[in-house]
C-alpha positions in Angstrom: 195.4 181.3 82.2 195.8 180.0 85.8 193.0 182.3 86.9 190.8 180.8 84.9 191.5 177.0 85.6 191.3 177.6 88.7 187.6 179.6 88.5 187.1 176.9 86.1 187.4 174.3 88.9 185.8 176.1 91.0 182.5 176.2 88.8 182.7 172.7 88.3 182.2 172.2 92.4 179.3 174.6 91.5 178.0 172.6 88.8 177.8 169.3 91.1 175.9 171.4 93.7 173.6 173.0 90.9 169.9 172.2 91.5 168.2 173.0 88.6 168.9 172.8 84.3 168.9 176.6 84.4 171.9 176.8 87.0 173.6 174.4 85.3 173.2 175.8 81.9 174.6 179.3 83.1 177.7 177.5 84.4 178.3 175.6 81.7 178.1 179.2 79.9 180.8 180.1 82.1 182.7 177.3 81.8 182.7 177.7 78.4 184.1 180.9 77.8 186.7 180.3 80.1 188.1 177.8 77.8 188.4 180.2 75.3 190.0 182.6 77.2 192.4 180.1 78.1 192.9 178.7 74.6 193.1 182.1 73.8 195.9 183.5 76.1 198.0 180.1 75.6 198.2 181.2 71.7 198.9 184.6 72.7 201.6 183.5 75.4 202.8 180.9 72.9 203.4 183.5 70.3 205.3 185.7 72.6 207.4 182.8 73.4 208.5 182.8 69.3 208.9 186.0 69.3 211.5 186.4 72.2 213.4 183.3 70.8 213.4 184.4 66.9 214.9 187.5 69.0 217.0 186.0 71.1 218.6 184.1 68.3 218.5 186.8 65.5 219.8 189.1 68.4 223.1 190.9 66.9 223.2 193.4 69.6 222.2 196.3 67.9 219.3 198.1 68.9 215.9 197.9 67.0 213.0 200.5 67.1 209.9 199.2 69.1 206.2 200.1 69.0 205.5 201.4 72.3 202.1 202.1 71.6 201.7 198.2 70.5 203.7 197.3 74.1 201.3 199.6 76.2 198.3 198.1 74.3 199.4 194.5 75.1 199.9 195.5 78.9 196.5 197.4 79.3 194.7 194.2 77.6 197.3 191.8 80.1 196.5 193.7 83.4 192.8 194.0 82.7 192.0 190.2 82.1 194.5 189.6 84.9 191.8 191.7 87.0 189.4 190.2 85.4 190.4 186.6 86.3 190.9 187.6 90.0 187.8 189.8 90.5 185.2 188.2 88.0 183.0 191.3 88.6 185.7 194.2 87.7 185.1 196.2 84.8 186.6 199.2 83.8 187.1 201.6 80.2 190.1 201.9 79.2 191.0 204.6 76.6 194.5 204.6 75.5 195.6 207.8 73.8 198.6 206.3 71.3 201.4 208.8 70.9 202.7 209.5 67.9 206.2 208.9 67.0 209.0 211.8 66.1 212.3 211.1 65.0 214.9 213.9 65.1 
């Protein structure tokens, strides 16, 4: 989220300097969807923030099964819009293979 304010303000120096409606328009674009990326990763850190307090205060000490796969997920999509944010034109597949759990 700090990424993008911060390209955000940078575009907005951009936007001052623009010359022409078409310049503009295509910052504004960007502007734009970095707003929603930003609304979009505060509900996402927002909700991690519940999670680890219901946990914390639920917490008995026992352990409890987690979904690796889900965790993995969660850090591929973190790390790649972390990239993102710091090198706008970085762009990569990403192809998880999800394991499959066994219990013995």
């Amino acid at each position: 989220m700090t990424n993008f304010s911060e390209l955000s303000g940078e575009l907005l120096d951009e936007l001052k300097a623009a010359d022409n409606d078409a310049e503009k328009n295509e910052i504004i674009d960007l502007l734009q969807n970095n707003l929603q990326k930003i609304n979009h990763h505060g509900k996402r850190a927002d909700s991690i923030v519940r999670s680890m307090l219901e946990h914390s205060r639920n917490g008995s000490g026992e352990r409890q099964l987690a979904d690796l796969n889900k965790l993995a997920a969660e850090f591929l999509n973190l790390a790649y819009h972390g990239m993102r944010a710091n090198v706008p034109d970085f762009n990569c597949n990403m192809k998880p293979n999800m394991m499959r759990t066994c219990l013995r």
